[in-house]
Structures are given as C-alpha cells and as structure tokens.
N, C-alpha and C positions, 0 to 999 in steps of 0.2 A: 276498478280496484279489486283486486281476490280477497276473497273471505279467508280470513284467520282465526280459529280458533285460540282460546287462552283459557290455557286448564291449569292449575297450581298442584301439582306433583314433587315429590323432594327426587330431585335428579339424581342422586346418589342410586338411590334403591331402585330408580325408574331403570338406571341403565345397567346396573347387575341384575335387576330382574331381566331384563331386556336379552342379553345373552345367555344367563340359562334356559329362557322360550326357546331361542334359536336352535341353543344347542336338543332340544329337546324335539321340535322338529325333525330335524335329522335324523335322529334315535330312531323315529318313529318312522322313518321312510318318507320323507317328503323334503322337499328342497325348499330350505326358507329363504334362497334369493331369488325365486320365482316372482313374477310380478303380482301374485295373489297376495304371498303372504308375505312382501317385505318389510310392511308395515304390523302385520299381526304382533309380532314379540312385543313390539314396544305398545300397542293398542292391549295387548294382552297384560304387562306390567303395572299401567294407567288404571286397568279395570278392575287387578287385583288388591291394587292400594287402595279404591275409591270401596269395592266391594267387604272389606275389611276397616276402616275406618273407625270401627268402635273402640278398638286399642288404646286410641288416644283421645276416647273420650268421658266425662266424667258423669254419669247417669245421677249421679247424687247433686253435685252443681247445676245439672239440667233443672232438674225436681226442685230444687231450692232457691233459683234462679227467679221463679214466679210462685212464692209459697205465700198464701194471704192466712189471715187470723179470719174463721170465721167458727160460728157458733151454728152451723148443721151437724147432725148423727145422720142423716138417713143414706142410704146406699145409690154411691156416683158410680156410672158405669161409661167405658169409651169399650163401645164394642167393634167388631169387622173393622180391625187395624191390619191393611193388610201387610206382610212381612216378606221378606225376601232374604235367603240365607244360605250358608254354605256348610255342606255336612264336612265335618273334621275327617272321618275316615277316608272319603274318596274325591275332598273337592270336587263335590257336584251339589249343584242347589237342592233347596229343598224352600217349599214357600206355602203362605197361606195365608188365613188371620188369625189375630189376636183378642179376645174378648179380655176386659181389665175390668175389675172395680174395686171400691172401697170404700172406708165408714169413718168418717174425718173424725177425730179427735178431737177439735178446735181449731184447724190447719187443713188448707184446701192448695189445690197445685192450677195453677194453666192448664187446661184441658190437652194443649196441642205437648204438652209437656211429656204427657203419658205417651202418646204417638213415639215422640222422640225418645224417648227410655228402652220402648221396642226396636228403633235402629239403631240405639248405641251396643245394644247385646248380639242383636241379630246380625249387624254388620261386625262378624266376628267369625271364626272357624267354630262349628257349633255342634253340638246334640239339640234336637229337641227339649228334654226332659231335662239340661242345664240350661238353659234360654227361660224356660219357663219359670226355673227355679230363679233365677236370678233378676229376673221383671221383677218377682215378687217380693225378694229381697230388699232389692233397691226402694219400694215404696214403702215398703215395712220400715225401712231405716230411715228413709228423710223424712216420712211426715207424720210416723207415731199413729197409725191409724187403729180403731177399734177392731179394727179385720180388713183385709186384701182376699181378692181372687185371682188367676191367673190362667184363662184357659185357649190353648193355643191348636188351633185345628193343620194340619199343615201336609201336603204330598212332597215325598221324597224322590228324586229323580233317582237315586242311588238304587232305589226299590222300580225303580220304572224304566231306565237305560240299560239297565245292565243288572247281573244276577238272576233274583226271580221272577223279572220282568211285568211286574202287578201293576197296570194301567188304573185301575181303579181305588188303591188302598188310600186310606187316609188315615192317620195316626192324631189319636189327640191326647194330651196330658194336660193335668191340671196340677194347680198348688194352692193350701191355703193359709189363711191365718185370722188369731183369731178368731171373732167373733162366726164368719164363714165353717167352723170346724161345726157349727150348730147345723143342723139337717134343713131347720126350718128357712133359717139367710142362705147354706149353701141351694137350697132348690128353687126361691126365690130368685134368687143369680140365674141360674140355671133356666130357669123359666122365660127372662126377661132376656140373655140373650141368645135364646131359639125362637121369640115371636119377633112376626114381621108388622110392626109397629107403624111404618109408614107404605 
C-alpha cells in the first residue's frame, strides 16, 4: 500500500499560492518543471500557510480556554519557549526563545497555554519588538495579572543570509508590566531566567 500523507490546507489559497512560486521560479532563472522542483510551489504554498497560521488564531481564547480561579501572588515563569518566525521585511526566519512570566491576580492559565500564545503571535509576518509586545498584551488582557514579562532572545537570518552578514548577533527585547516596572521583581525575573536550575 503507498504511504499518503493527509494535510488540511484551504485549496483555494494553496493553488494561487502555488502559481505565483512557479511563476516566481522562473523570474529567478530556474525551471519549475524540472524534476526537482515540480512539487516545490505547492510544498512552498502548504509551508506558507502552516508557517503563518496565527492569522486565524485567537491568543485570548487560547489563555481563557484553561483560566482557573486561584489565590497565588508569587511570580510564574515558562521560560526557553523556543520560537520560530518570519521577519515581515524579507521573509526570512528569525528564531530563538521566549522567557514569560507573571503575578496572578486571583487567575492562573494552563502552562502549555503560554507555549501556545507564543505560536499564535510568532506564526505570523513579524518584528521582534511587536511579538514581544503583543505576548504581553495578550496575558495582560486575559488574566488581569499584577505584572507580566516578556523577554524574547532571538537570531535573525535577514542579519545572517544576507546584508551584513553577522553569524553571531542575537537581538533581545523585553516588555513589561506592572508590578515588573519595579527594579526589584523586574531583576528577580532576570535572575531566574539566566540560572541554569536543572
């Protein structure tokens, strides 16, 4: 029996994405009915919808989806989330991890929740510096926390393929809110996730 894969893609977009690859191929000096690449357009259309999927997703209903009533203050952290993402200016990745916390209110979220808040944003045409802001958005808005952090470590290949070719740079940005804008919780954060604990 041959193996079949079964992927759920909307066929509309898959096959207008699928011809301008093709056409795009060409442009670029290479023949897309070569036996390499005759499947690329369409493998390339599949990767851009799967790679982009946060569009149509809802980071608030994720978060509120597993929101419990509980009576902690002290500071939850999911740190080394790793990310994976596409710079808006050149379509080209850029990836790394995500350190998250925050200071419940009286409302706590699914751990794997936070995970998922980071691929609804990041699977998305990105900046840095708006990813970050908008993780911390989104937990700020669903669970009323006494303070959020946000600190996203991440290599850009836009800075490594091409341009000024920097093998080494890493870029990190941070966001916070309240009770974090305090010196003493934001370096506490800070502290906890730069140690290697296990």
């Amino acid at each position: 029996m041959a193996y079949k894969k079964v992927d759920q893609y909307d066929e509309e977009i898959t096959n207008s994405l699928l011809k301008n690859y093709k056409q795009s191929l060409a442009l670029l000096g290479e023949d897309p009915n070569r036996e390499g690449l005759l499947k690329t357009p369409e493998r390339v259309a599949k990767a851009m919808q799967f790679m982009t999927q946060g569009y149509s997703q809802d980071a608030h209903a994720i978060l509120n989806s597993a929101k419990f009533h509980e009576e902690v203050s002290e500071m939850i952290i999911v740190k080394d989330i790793e990310l994976y993402s596409m710079c808006e200016h050149h379509i080209l990745p850029f990836f790394g991890k995500a350190h998250i916390a925050y200071i419940p209110n009286g409302w706590i979220t699914g751990l794997s929740k936070i995970a998922r808040v980071v691929d609804v944003f990041s699977r998305r045409l990105q900046v840095q510096e708006r990813l970050t802001t908008q993780i911390l958005d989104a937990i700020r808005d669903s669970l009323q926390p006494l303070g959020a952090a946000v600190v996203i470590e991440a290599s850009h290949l836009c800075m490594m393929m091409r341009g000024v070719q920097k093998q080494n740079s890493v870029t990190t940005t941070s966001a916070f809110h309240g009770e974090f804008h305090k010196n003493e919780t934001r370096s506490e954060f800070i502290k906890l996730i730069s140690a290697k604990l296990n």
